[in-house]
C-alpha positions as CSV (number, residue, x, y, z in Angstrom):
1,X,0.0,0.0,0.0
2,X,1.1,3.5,-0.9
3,X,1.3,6.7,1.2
4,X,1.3,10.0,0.6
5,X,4.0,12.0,-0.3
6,X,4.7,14.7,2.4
7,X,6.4,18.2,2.7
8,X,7.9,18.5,6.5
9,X,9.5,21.1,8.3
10,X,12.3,20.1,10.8
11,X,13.5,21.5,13.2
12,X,16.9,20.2,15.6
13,X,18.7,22.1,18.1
14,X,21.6,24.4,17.1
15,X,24.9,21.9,18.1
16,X,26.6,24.0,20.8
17,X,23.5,26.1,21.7
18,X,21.1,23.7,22.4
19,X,20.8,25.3,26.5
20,X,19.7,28.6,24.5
21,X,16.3,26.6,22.9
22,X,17.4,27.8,19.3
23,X,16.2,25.9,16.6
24,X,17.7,25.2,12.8
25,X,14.9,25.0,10.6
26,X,14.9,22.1,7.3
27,X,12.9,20.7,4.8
28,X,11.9,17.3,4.2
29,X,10.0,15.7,1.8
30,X,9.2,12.5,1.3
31,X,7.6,10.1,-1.5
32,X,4.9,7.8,-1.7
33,X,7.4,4.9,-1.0
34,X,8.8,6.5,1.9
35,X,12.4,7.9,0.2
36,X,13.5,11.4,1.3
37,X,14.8,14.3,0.5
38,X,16.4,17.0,2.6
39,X,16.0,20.8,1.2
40,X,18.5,23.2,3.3
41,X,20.4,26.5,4.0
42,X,23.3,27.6,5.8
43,X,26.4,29.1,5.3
44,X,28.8,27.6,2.7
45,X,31.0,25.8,5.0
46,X,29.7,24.0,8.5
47,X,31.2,25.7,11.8
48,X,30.9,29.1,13.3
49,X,33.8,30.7,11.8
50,X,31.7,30.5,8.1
51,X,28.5,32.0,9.5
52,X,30.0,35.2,9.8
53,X,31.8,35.5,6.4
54,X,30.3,33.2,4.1
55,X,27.4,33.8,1.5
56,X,24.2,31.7,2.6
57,X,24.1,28.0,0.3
58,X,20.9,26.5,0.0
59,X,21.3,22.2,-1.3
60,X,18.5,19.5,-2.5
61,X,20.2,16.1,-2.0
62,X,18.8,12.5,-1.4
63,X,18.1,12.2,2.4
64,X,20.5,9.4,3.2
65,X,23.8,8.2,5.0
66,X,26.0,8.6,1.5
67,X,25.0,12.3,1.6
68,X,25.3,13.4,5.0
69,X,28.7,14.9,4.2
70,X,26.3,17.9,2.8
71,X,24.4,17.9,5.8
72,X,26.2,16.9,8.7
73,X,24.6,18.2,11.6
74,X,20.9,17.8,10.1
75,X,21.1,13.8,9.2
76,X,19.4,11.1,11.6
77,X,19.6,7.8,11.2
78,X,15.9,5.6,11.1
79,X,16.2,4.8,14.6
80,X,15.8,8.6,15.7
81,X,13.4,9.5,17.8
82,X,12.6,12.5,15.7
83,X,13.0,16.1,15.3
84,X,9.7,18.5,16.3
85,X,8.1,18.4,12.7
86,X,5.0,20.1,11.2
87,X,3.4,18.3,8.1
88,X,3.2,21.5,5.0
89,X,1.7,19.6,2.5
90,X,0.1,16.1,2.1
91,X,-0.8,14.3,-1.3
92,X,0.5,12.5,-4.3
93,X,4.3,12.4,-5.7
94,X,2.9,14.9,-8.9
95,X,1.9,17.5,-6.7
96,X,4.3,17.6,-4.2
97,X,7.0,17.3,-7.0
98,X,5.5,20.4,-8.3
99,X,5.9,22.3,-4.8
100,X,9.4,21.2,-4.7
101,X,10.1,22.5,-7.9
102,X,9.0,26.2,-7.1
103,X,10.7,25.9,-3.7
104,X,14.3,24.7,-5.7
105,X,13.6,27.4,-7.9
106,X,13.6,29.9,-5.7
107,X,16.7,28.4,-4.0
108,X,18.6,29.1,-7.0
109,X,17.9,32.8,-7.0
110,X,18.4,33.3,-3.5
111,X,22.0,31.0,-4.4
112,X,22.6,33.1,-7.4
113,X,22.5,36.3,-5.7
114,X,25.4,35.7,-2.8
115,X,23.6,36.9,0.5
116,X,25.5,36.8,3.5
117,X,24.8,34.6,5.8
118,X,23.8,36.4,9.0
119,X,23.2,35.8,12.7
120,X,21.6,38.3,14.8
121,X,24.2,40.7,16.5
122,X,22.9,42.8,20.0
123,X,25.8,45.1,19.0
124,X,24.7,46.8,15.1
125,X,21.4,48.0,14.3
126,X,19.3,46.0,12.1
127,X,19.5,47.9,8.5
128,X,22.7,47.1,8.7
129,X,23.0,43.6,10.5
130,X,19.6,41.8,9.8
131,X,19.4,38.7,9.8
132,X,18.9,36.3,6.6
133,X,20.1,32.8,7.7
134,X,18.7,29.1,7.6
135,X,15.7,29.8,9.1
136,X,15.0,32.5,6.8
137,X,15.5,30.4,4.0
138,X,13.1,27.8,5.0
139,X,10.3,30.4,5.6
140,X,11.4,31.7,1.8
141,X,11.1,28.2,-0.1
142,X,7.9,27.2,1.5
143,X,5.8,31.0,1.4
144,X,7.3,31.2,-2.4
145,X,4.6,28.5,-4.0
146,X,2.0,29.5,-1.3
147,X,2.2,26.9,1.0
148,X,1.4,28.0,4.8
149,X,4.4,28.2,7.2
150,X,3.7,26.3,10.3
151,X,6.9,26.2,13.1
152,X,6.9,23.1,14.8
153,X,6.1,22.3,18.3
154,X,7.3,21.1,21.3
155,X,4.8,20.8,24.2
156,X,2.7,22.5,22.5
157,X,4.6,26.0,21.9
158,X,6.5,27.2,18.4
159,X,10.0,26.1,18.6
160,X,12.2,29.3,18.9
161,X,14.2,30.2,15.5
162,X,16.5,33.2,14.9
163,X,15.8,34.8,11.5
164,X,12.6,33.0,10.5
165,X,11.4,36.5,10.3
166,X,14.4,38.3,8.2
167,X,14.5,39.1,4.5
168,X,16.8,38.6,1.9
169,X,19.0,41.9,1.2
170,X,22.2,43.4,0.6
171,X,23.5,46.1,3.2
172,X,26.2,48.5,3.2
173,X,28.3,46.2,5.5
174,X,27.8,43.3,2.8
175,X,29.7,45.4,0.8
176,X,32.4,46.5,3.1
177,X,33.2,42.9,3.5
178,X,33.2,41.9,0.1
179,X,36.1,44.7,-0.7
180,X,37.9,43.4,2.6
181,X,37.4,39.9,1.4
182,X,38.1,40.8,-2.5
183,X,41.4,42.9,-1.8
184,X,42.6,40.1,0.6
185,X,42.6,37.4,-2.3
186,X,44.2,39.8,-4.7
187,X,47.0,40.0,-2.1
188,X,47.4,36.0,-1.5
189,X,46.9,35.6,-5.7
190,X,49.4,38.3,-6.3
191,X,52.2,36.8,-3.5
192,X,51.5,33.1,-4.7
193,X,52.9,34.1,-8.4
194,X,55.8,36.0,-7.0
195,X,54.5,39.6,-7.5
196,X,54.5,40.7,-4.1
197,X,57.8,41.1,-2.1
């Protein structure tokens, strides 16, 4: 017997922060014979150090052991006891296919456009340090083809997620980085061939 296909949003406690209650936010969907996918954002490269330098990357890959390289902290084996979920969509593998397929292509533009990835800083007002993270890109993919944005629960209550309310933009300080970041590499490119004393 067949199921329905299903579109899920996960949520799993930051690694490291898990005494602060902050959530990371993912996608799953899952086809009528039970194989999944994982749909997710976060800064290019995994570890602190990235999240405040690196442009937000959003993937699609098969959700399985071969392919947790891509998503380390966010893979669970079957004998999990499961991440606070909230079904988005229920119904067969055509339509929710079709609902993937907006949400990747929106994950291209937002990929194409090299946001920073941003955590929320109690030092720098928000036009010019607003956050645009994971959570923000999960709330992206899944408004884009219309689909309602539940959080999940625990106990009852909306897990708590920095960014799910952010937007995607670019701010002065994006660009003051990008220089710093830009003129940096010229420097290592022009002393790797010799040009620089």
């Amino acid at each position: 017997m067949t199921q329905n296909a299903t579109i899920e949003i996960q949520a799993r406690p930051i690694k490291g922060l898990e005494a602060t209650g902050a959530h990371h936010l993912f996608i799953i969907y899952k086809d009528s014979q039970g194989q999944k996918t994982i749909l997710r954002g976060g800064p290019e490269r995994d570890g602190l150090i990235p999240m405040g330098i690196d442009d937000i990357r959003i993937i699609k890959a098969p959700y399985v052991k071969e392919y947790k390289h891509l998503f380390p902290n966010d893979y669970f084996s079957n004998d999990h006891k499961g991440n606070p979920s909230s079904t988005i969509f229920s119904g067969t593998d055509t339509q929710v296919d079709l609902y993937i397929d907006k949400m990747w292509a929106k994950a291209e533009e937002i990929n194409s456009q090299g946001f920073d990835y941003k955590l929320p800083t109690p030092f720098c007002k928000a036009d010019v340090c607003h956050v645009q993270n994971s959570n923000t890109v999960i709330r992206a993919l899944v408004e884009y083809p219309d689909l309602e944005f539940k959080l999940p629960q625990i106990d009852g209550k909306d897990v708590w997620v920095l960014g799910v309310d952010g937007e995607f933009k670019h701010t002065s300080i994006d660009d003051v980085m990008h220089k710093i970041w830009a003129f940096n590499t010229s420097m290592l490119t022009r002393k790797d061939s010799g040009k620089l004393l």
